[in-house]
N, C-alpha and C positions, 0 to 999 in steps of 0.2 A: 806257312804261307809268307811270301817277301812283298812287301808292301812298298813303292817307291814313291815319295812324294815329290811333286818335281813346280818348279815355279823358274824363272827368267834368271835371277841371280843369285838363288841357291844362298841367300842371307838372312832372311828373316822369316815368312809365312813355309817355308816348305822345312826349314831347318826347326821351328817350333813343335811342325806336324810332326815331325820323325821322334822328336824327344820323348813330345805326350804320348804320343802312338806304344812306344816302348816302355816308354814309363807304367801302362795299363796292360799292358801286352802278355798273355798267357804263353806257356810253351808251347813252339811250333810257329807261334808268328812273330816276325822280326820288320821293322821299317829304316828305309834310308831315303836317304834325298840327292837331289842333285838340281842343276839349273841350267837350261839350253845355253844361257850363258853366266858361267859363275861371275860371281865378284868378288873368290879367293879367299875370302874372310867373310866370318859372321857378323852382324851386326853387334855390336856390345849390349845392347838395348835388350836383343832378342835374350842372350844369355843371362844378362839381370834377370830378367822375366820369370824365364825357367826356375834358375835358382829361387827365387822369392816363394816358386809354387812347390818347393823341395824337387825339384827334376835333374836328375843328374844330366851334367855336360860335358860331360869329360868325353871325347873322340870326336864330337861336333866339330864337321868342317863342310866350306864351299865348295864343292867339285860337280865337275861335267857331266853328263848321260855316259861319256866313254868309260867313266869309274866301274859303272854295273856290264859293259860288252858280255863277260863273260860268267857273268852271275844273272843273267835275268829275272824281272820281277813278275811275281802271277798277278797282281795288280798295278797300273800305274795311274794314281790319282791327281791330276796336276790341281793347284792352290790360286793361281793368278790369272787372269785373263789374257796376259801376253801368250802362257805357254799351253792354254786349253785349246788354241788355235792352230798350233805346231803339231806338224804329225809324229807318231814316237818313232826314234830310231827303228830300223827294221829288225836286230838282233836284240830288242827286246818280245821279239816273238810273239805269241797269241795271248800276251796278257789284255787283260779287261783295262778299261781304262774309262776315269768317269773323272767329273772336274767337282769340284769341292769351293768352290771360288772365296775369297775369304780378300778384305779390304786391305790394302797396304797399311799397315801402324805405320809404318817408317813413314809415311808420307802426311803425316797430319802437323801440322797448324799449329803449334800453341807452346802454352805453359809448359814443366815440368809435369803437372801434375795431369793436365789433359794429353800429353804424350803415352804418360807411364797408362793411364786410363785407357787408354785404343789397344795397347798392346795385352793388357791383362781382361779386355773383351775380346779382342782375337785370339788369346787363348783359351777361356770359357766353349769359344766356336769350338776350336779342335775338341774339345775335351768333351762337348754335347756328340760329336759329328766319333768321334773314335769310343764313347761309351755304345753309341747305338751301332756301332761296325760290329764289336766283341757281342752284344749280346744277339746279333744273327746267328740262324741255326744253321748252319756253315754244312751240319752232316745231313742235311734237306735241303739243300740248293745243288742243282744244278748253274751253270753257266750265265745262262737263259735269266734266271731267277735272282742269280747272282749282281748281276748289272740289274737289275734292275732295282734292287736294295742297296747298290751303290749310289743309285740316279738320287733314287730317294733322301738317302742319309746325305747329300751336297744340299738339299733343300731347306735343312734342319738348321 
């Protein structure tokens, strides 16, 4: 199963998703990301983060929806409130799509140390939100059932 997390600039909250996602990720399901509109690069922030929680980052990058054209995702979960409102490209096909919404880190106020603090809660988020993904019973859902465990686990 291809999981695509997708957010506005494809730098920080969808590039995190995709780490942790995989990071936990059993065989058969993989995740990537992209941003309606990238900003080319990762934030350094976002990459500190990972690493500190041991998550590998090696292939981590910024790229468009046009990256996946010709790999479509069975799920596409966008991260930010810009891109929950964007309709998905059309050749991403009859994937599910449900929003996960999750607070900009990059956008906070402060110290060193209440910066580093937003971002290692917003990853906690991913991490509560992609344990309760894996432990659905994936071979008892239908579609139908499936969104709806999606809906659920963006409220977590």
């Amino acid at each position: 199963m291809k999981v695509l997390f997708m957010c506005t600039a494809n730098s920080c909250r969808s590039i995190l998703s995709e780490a942790f996602f995989n990071h936990l990720a059993p065989d058969g399901f993989h995740a990537v990301s992209s941003g309606s509109f990238p900003k080319g690069q990762v934030l350094p922030r976002s990459l500190v983060t990972l690493e500190e929680a041991g998550i590998a980052t090696a292939g981590l990058s910024s790229k468009g929806n046009d990256a996946f054209e010709n790999s479509p995702p069975d799920i596409v979960i966008t991260v930010c409130g810009n891109a929950a409102g964007e309709p998905c490209p059309v050749y991403f096909g009859p994937a599910l799509k449900a929003h996960w919404g999750l607070e900009d880190p990059s956008a906070i106020q402060g110290d060193e140390t209440q910066i580093k603090a937003a971002f290692h809660a917003t990853l906690a988020i991913i991490e509560r939100r992609c344990r309760a993904f894996f432990a659905l019973p994936f071979a008892d859902l239908d579609a139908a059932h499936l969104q709806r465990e999606l809906d659920r686990i963006g409220n977590l």
